[in-house]
N, C-alpha and C positions, 0 to 999 in steps of 0.2 A: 555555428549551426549550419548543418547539411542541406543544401537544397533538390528536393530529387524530383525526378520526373518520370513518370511512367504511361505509355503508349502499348495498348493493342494498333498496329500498323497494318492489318491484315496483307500482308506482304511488303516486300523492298526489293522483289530481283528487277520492278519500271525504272529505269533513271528519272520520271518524273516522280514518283512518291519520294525515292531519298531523297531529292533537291526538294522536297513540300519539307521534310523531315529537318534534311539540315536548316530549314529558315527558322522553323518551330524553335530549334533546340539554340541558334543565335540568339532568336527575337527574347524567348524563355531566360537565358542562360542559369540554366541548371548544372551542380557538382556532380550529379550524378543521371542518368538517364537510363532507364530498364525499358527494352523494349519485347513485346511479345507478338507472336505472330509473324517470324520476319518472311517465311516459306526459303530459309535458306538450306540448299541443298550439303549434303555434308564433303569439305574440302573442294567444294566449286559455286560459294558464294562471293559476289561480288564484294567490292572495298564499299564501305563507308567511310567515303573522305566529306566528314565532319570537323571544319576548323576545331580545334583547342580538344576534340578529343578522341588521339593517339590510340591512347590503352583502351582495348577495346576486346569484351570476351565475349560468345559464340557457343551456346549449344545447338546444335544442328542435326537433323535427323536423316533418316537415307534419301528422303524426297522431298519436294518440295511443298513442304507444307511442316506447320508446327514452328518451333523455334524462337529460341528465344535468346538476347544480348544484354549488356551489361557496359558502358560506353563511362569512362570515368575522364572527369575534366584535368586537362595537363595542367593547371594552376593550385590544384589539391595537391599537398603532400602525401603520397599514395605508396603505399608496400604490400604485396599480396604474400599472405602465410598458406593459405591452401585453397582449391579450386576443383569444385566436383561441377562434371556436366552429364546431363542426361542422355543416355544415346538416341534416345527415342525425341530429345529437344523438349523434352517438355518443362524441363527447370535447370537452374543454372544458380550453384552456389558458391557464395567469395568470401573466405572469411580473409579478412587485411584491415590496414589501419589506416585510416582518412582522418588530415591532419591532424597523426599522432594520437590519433583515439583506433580502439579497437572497433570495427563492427564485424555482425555478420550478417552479409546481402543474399537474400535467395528472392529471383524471378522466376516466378510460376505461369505456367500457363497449361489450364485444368483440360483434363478431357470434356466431350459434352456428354458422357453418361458416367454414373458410379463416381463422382466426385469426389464425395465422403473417403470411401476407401483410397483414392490417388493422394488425395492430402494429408491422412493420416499415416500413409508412407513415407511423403513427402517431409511431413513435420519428426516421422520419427528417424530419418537419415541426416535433420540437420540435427536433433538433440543430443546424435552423436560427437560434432566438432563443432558446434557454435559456441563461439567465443565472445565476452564483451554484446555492443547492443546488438539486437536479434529485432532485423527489421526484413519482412516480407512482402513484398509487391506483385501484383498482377494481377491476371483476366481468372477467378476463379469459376466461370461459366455459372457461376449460380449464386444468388441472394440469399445472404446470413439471414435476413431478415425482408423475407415477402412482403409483410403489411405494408413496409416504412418503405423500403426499393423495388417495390414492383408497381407499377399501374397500368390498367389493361380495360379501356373501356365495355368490353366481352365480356370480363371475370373482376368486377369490381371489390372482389371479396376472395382473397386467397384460398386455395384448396387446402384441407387439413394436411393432406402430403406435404403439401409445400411446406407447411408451416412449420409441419414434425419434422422435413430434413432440415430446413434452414437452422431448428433449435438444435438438433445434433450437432450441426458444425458451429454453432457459437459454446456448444456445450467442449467438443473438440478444440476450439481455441481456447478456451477458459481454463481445460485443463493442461495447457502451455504455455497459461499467463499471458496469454495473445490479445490485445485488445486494438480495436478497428477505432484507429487514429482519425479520421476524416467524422463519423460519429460523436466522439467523443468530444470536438467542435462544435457540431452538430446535431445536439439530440434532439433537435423534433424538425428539423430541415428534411426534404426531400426529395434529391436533385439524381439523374438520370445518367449513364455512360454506355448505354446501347440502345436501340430501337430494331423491332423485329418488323419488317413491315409485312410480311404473312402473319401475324398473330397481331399485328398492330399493337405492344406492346413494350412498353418503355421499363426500362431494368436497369439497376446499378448493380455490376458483377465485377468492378476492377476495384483492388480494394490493399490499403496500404495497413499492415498488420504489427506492431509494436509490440515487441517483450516486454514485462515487467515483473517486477519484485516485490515483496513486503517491505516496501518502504515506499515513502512519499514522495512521489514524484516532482522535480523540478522544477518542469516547466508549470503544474499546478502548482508550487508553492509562488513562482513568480505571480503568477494572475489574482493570489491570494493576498501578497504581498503589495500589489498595485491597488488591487479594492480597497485595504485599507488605510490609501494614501500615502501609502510610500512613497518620496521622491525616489527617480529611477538612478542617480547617483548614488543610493544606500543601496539599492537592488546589484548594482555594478561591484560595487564594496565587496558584498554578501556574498553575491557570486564568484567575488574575483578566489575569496577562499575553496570555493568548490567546484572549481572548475576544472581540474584534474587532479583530485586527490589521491596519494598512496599515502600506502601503510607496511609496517615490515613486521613479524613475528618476533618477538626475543622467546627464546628456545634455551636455556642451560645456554643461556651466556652468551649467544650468538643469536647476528640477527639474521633473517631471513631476507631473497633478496623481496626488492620492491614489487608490490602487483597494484592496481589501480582501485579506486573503491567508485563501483558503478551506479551505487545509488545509497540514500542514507549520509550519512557525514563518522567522521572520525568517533572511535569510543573519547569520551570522557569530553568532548565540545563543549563548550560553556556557553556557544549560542543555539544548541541544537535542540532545550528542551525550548528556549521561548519562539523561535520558528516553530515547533510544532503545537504550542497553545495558539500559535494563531492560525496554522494551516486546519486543526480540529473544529475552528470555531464555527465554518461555513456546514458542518455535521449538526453542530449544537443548535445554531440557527431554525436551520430545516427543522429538524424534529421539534422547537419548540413553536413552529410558526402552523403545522402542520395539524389541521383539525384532527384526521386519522389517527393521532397517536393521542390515546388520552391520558393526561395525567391526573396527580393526584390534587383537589383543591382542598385550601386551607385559607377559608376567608376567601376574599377576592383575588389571592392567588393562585396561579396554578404552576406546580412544579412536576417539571418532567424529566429535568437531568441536572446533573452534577457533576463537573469536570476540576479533576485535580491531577496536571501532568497527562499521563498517556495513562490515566485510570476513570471510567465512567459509569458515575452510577446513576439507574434509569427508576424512575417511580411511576408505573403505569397502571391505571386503570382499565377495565373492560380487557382483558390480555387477546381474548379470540380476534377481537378486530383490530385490537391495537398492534402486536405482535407481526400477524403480514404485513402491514402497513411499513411497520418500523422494519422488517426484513426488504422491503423494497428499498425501503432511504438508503440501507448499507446497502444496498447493491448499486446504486445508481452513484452513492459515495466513491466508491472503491472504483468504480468504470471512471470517473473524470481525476481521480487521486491517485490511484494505483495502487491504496493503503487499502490493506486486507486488513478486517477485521475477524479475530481469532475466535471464534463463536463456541469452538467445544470448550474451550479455554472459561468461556463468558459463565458466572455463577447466574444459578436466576434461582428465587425466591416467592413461592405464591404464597398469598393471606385470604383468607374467606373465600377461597374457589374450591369448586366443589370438585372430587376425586375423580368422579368420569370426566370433566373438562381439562384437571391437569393431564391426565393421561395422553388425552388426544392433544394437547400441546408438545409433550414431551416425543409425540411419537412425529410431528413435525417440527419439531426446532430442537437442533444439534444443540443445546446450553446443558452443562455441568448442574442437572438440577438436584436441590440442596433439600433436605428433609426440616432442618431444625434452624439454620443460621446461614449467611451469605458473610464473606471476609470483602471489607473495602477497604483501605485503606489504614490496614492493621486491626483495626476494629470488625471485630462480630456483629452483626445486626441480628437477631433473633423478633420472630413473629412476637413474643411476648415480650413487654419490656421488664416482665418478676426474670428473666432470665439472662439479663443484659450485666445484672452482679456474675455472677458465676461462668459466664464464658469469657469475661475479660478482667474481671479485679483480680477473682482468685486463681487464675494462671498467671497474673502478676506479682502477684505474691509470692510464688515460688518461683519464679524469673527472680526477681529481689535476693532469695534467700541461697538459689544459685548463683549467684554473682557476686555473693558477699563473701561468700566461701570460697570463691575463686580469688577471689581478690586477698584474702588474709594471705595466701601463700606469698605474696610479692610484700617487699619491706616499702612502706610510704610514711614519711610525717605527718603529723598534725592534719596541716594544711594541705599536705598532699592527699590524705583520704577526702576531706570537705573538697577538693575541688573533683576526684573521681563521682562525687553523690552529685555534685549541681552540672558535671557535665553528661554522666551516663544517665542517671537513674530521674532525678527530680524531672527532665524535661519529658521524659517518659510518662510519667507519673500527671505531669499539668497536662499533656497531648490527654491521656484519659476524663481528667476531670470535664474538658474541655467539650472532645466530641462527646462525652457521655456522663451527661448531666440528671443524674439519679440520686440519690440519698444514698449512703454510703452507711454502716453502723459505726460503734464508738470504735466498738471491739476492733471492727479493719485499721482504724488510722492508729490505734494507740499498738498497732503490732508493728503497723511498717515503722514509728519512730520508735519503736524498742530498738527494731533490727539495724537501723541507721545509726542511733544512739551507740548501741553496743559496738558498730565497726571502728564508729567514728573517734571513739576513746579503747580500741583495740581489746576489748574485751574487758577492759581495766574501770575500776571507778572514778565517774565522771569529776573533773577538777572544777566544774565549775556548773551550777545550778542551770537547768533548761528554763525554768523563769526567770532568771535572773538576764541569762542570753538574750530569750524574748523581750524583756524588758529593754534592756540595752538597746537593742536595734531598734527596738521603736521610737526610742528618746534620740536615737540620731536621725532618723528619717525628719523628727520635728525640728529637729536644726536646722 
């Protein structure tokens, strides 16, 4: 794990500030150090002789003012692949491998007007060459979030402007997958990195920004992992498996070479679906602890989710108030997890809500919404249960009788058809009785053992009585 350090310095050409600088970055010892604000003039800045670190990058502008460095510790294993600097100093990008991991490093440092627009430049010149983790630092002159980083005993109550740019630029990192590391530590803290003493106004504007993916992040699965008692020697285990995972393609016979897998774990892990029933469960928690989400009662209890693997299904009452509510949880989910939740994807299902209320649901919430049936878990659910025979028995049925037909073409024994029906078809057949516990007619069961009947003796007449079978098994069970 990286340690990094980031300073607005508002200059370095005093020889007192670097010697304040170099004690900071001893006393600190951080792998990495981003500095902004150096006022290095371009090709006539002074050295930063800073023990243990050497390699040292430099955007710098035609005057003294702006500017920003990148200071990398001699004791990192360190290889730079490519290096964009701003002429103007105001960012400075590195994409290289620190001990053997890929990142990519951009130090910012914002103008003080039109921020929005410098960053969305800024963000759209690294999407070009960022490679591996995508971590951002710096002075962005201005607070993602007003309410929570600014305090101002004059304006104790943020201006709508403010409010409205700060959500454009959390709106802008969101759709970069950018999520503000220090925060997400932190969700209700609220600690300071400037003071204006003309405005008397305390502001946090320096701010460390993390890429992420559709998939669950790490460092949240360890803290999920330790709540639920982990010793930290299984943690060490766990990790030691994913701690620099690759993967190669086979292609017509050939493999590909290696590339690194940066988040997520290997296809087909055999520990990767019970890590994730426990990384989901702090999700599951919430919403069932959470007054705002109402669920369905039944007797003295109340059921409001249902987890099977990475499938969840939700039983909610009141949806108008329930529904933002539950859209909050996943958002505040996904900010400390990094696990997006796929919502166009998500089916949703209303019963006894009235047609102008679904509407205005639908015209706020992205779900897949379903007129007659929701699919969970292979199984149809339908508002009626007169309708739970015919969207799932009788398309089993003809599942059955596809199958059977496919099957006559291949030659099997005996024994070999009997063990085709108890390993494809019967466990099929119990999964249904199972989840979907209804009255069934005669007519349905005495067709499916026709058609079992008939494969099972190849078409031919049966050698040996079906009561007389039943019988049998039963007198050896009593044995």
């Amino acid at each position: 794990m990286l340690k990094i350090l980031s300073y607005n310095v508002k200059g370095l050409n005093a020889p007192v500030k670097r010697h304040s600088l170099a004690a900071d970055v001893l006393r600190l010892k951080p792998d990495v150090v981003c500095l902004q604000e150096t006022h290095f003039k371009r090709l006539a800045h002074p050295p930063l002789g800073i023990r243990n670190f050497s390699t040292q990058y430099h955007a710098t502008g035609p005057t003294k003012a702006r500017g920003v460095s990148i200071l990398i510790r001699s004791d990192v294993v360190y290889q730079l692949h490519r290096k964009i600097s701003d002429p103007q100093g105001r960012y400075l990008i590195l994409v290289c491998s620190l001990n053997h991991k890929t990142y990519t490093l951009v130090n910012v440092y914002s103008p003080n007007t039109e921020q929005l627009s410098f960053i969305s430049g800024v963000l759209h010149r690294v999407s070009l060459v960022a490679t591996g983790v995508l971590l951002i630092c710096g002075d962005l002159n201005y607070s993602i979030d007003p309410s929570r980083d600014v305090r101002s005993p004059k304006i104790p109550i943020p201006t709508k402007r403010s409010i409205r740019q700060g959500q454009k630029l959390r709106d802008l990192f969101s759709s970069h997958g950018l999520y503000d590391v220090w925060r997400l530590w932190h969700p209700g803290d609220s600690e300071f990195t400037f003071h204006s003493r003309v405005h008397n106004t305390y502001s946090r504007l320096d701010y460390f920004l993390l890429q992420t993916f559709d998939r669950v992040d790490w460092m949240f699965l360890r803290k999920v992992l330790l709540k639920f008692g982990f010793p930290v020697s299984v943690l060490q285990s766990i990790f030691a498996l994913y701690a620099s995972p690759t993967a190669s393609v086979l292609t017509a016979g050939f493999l590909s070479t290696q590339f690194g897998i940066r988040n997520g774990t290997r296809q087909g892990c055999p520990l990767s679906p019970l890590l994730y029933a426990l990384v989901i469960e702090p999700l599951a928690q919430r919403i069932r602890q959470d007054d705002g989400v109402a669920g369905i009662m039944v007797g003295p209890t109340v059921y409001k989710i249902g987890l099977f693997a990475d499938d969840i299904l939700l039983t909610l009452a009141e949806p108008t108030d329930s529904l933002p509510r539950l859209s909050e949880l996943l958002t505040e989910y996904s900010a400390v997890s990094f696990h997006k939740i796929n919502l166009p994807k998500s089916q949703a299902l209303t019963i006894n809500v009235p047609g102008n209320v679904r509407e205005s649901l639908k015209q706020h919430f992205q779900f897949e919404w379903r007129e007659d049936y929701l699919q969970y878990l292979g199984v149809k659910m339908s508002k009626s249960p007169d309708q739970l025979f015919d969207l799932n028995y009788k398309p089993f049925l003809s599942h059955i009788k596809q199958l059977l037909f496919k099957w006559k073409r291949t030659s099997l024994s005996w024994m070999g058809r009997m063990a085709a029906i108890k390993m494809s078809l019967l466990p099929k057949l119990l999964y249904y009785f199972r989840t979907i516990p209804i009255r069934l007619p005669k007519s349905y069961l005495d067709e499916v053992q026709s058609l079992l009947n008939h494969y099972v003796w190849n078409g031919k007449r049966p050698r040996l009585c079906l009561i007389y079978i039943s019988t049998t098994e039963l007198r050896c069970w009593r044995l």
